[in-house]
C-alpha positions in Angstrom: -27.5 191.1 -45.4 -24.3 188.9 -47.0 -25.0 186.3 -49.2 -24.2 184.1 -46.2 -27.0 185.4 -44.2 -29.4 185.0 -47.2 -29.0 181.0 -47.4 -28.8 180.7 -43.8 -32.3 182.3 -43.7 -33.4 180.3 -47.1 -32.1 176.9 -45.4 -34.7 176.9 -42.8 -37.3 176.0 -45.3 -35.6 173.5 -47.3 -34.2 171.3 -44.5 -36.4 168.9 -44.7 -37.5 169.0 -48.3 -35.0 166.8 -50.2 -37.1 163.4 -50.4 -39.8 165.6 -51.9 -37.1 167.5 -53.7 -35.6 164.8 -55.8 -39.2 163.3 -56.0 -41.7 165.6 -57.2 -40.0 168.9 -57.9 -37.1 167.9 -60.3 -40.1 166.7 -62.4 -39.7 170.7 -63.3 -36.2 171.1 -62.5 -34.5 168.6 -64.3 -35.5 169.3 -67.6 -34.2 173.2 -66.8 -31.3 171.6 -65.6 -30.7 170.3 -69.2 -31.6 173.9 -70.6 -28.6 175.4 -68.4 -26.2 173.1 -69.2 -26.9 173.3 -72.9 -25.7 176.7 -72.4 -22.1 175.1 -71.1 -19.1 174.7 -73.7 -18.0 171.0 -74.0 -17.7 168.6 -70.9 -16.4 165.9 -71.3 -13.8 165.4 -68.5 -13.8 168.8 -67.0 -14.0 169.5 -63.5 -17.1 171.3 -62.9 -18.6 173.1 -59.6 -22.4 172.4 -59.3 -23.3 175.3 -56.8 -26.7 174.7 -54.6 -26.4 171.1 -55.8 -29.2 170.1 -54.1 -31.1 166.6 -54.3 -28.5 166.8 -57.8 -30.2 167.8 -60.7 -27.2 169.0 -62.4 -24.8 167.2 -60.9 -26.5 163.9 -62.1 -26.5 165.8 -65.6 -23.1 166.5 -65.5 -21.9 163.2 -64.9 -24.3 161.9 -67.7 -22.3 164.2 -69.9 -18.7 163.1 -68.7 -17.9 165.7 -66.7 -16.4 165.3 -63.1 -18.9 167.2 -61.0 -18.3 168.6 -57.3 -21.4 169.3 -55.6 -21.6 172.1 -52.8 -24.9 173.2 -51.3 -25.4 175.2 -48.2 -28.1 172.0 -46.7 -26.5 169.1 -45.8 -29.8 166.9 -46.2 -29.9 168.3 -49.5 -26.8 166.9 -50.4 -27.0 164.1 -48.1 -29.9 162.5 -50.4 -28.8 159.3 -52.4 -25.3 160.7 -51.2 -23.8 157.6 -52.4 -24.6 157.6 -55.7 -23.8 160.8 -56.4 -20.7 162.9 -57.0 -18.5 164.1 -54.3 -20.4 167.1 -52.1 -19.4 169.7 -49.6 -21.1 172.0 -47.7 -20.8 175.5 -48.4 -22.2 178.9 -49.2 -21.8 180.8 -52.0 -20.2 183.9 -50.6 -17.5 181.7 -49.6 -16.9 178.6 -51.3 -15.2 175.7 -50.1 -12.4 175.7 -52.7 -8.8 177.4 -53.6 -8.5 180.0 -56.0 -8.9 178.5 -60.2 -9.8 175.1 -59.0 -12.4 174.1 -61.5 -12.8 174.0 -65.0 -16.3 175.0 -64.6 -19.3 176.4 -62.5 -22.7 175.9 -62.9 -25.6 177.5 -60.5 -29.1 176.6 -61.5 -31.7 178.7 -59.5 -29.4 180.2 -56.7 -28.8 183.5 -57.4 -32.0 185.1 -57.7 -31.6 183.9 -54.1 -29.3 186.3 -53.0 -29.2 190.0 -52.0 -25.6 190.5 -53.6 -25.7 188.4 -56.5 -23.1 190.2 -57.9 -20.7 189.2 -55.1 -21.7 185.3 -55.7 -20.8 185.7 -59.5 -17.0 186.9 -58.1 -16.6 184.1 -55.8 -17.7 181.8 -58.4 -15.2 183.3 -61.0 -12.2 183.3 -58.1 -12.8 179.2 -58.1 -13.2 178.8 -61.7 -9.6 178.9 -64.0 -8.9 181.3 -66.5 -10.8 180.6 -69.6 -12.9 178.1 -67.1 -17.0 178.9 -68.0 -19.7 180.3 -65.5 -23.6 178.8 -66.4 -26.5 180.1 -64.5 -30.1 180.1 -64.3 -32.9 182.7 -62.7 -36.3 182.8 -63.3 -37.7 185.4 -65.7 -40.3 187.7 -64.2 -41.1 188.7 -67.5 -42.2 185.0 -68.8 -44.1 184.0 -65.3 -45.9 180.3 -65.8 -49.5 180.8 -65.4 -49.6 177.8 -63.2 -47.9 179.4 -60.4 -49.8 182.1 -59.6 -52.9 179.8 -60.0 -52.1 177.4 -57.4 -51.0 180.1 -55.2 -54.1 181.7 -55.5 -55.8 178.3 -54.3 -53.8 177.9 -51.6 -54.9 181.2 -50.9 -58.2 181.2 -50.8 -57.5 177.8 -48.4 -55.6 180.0 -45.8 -52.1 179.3 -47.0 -49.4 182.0 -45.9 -46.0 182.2 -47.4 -43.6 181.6 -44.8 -41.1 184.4 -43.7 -38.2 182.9 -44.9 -40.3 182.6 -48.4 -41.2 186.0 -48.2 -37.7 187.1 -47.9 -36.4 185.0 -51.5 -39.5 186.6 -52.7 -38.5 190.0 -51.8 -34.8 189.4 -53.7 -35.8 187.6 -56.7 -36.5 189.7 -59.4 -32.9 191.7 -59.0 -31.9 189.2 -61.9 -35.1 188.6 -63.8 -34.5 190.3 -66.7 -31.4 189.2 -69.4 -30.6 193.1 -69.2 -30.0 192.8 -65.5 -28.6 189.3 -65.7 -25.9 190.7 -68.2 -25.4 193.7 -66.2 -24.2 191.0 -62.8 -22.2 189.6 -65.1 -20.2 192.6 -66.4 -20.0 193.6 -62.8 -18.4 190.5 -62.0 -15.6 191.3 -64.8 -16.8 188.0 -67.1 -15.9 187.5 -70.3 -17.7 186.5 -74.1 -21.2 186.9 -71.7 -24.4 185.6 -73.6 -27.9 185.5 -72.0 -30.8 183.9 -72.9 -34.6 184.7 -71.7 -38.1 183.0 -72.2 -39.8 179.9 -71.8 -38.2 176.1 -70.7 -40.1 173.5 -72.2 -40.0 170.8 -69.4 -42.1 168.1 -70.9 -44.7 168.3 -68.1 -48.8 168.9 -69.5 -50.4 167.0 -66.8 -51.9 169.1 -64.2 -51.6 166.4 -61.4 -48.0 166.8 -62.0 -47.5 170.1 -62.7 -49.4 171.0 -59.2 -47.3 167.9 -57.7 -44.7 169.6 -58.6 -45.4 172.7 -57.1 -47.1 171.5 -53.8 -43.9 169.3 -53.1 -42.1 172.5 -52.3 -41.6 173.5 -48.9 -43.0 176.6 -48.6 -46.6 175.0 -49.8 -45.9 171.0 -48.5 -45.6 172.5 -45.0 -48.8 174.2 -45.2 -50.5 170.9 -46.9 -49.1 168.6 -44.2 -51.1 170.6 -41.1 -54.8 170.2 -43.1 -56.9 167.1 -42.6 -56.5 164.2 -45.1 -59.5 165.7 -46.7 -58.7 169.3 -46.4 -55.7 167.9 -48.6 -57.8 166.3 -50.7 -60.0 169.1 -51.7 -56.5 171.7 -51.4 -55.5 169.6 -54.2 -58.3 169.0 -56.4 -58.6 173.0 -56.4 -55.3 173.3 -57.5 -55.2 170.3 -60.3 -58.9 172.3 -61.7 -57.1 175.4 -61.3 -54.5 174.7 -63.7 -56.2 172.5 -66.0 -58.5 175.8 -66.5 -55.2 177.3 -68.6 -55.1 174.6 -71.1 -51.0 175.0 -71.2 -48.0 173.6 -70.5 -45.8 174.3 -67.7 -42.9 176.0 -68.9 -41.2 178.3 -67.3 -40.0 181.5 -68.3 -36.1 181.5 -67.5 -32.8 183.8 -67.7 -29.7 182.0 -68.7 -26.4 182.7 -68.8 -23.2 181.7 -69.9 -19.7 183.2 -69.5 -16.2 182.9 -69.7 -13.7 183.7 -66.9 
């Protein structure tokens, strides 16, 4: 399967998610936005790729930090919401992006390669856009440094007769190829980067209240669709298992994450 086929089959769930998206989820995603770009050299007035831009979490972070961000995402209702105040979008797919050879300063791709069956393959499209001594920033999740909170609310949903959807399944089935800052730095060696440094463990995102952190969660596609066929009080009770689920841990959510930064 090419990385082409992987997003087509991914996109299918996240079609119709970006309200939600921007809404609920970047309550999470946002403050790991800021984690991966702390990982990026200076900004300020470099042209940088934000690849799976989505609602815009990075994009909106790049801007903030003077950089002149071009979005690209494989949905276009991802990057059609609050389209005009963000930066300039394309649709695209990683295995082929939109762009000539060396034609940004930078690239940054937060959560899109531990989507991928070739990951390796997206980290040498993304150098053949970026210019020589340009910087490649990107984020997986850590399957080493799993938040509690996720399996917990899964495990509600569960119990309520919640199935992970196929397309789910599938970026379930590829995620864990980069879990690990070995096998992060090993994609990136593979890829012929330069000055490569990785980073693993825990995000702090800010978020401690379980109404949020399960709002968070449920706002996702792969669970909201579920939620959205269930009674109003089927969804009441759904959620009040989830919110006692995770207020059983007594933690924070924060995320266990790879990061990594390179040179081209």
């Amino acid at each position: 399967m090419t990385a082409a086929d992987d997003l087509a089959f991914a996109r299918r769930g996240y079609e119709g998610a970006a309200a939600a998206w921007a809404d609920s989820v970047e309550l999470v995603y946002g403050p790991m936005a800021d984690a991966l770009l702390a990982c990026a050299p200076e900004l300020s007035g470099r042209l940088v790729l934000d690849v799976g831009a989505g609602t815009g979490a990075v994009s909106q972070r790049l801007v903030a930090a003077g950089a002149h961000a071009v979005a690209v995402d494989a949905s276009w209702p991802m990057l059609a919401h609050q389209a005009s105040s963000r930066p300039p979008g394309v649709v695209g797919d990683i295995s082929r992006l939109p762009l000539v050879d060396a034609a940004v300063d930078g690239a940054a791709a937060a959560f899109v390669l531990n989507h991928l069956s070739h990951p390796v393959a997206a980290l040498v499209e993304m150098r053949r856009v970026v210019r020589r001594n340009g910087f490649i920033v990107a984020s997986v999740f850590s399957t080493a440094h799993p938040a509690a909170a996720k399996s917990a609310i899964d495990d509600a949903l569960t119990t309520e007769g919640w199935e992970p959807p196929e397309w789910y399944r599938f970026l379930k089935s590829v995620d864990g190829q980069l879990g690990s800052a070995a096998t992060m730095r090993d994609a990136a060696r593979a890829a012929d980067l330069e000055n490569i440094e990785v980073f693993e463990g825990p995000v702090r995102t800010g978020v401690t209240d379980p109404r949020e952190i399960v709002r968070s969660r449920l706002s996702q596609p792969q669970r909201a669709l579920f939620l959205a066929e269930l009674s109003n009080e089927a969804r009441r009770r759904v959620v009040d298992e989830c919110v006692a689920a995770v207020a059983a841990l007594d933690e924070p959510f924060d995320p266990g994450v790879v990061l990594l930064t390179a040179r081209v």
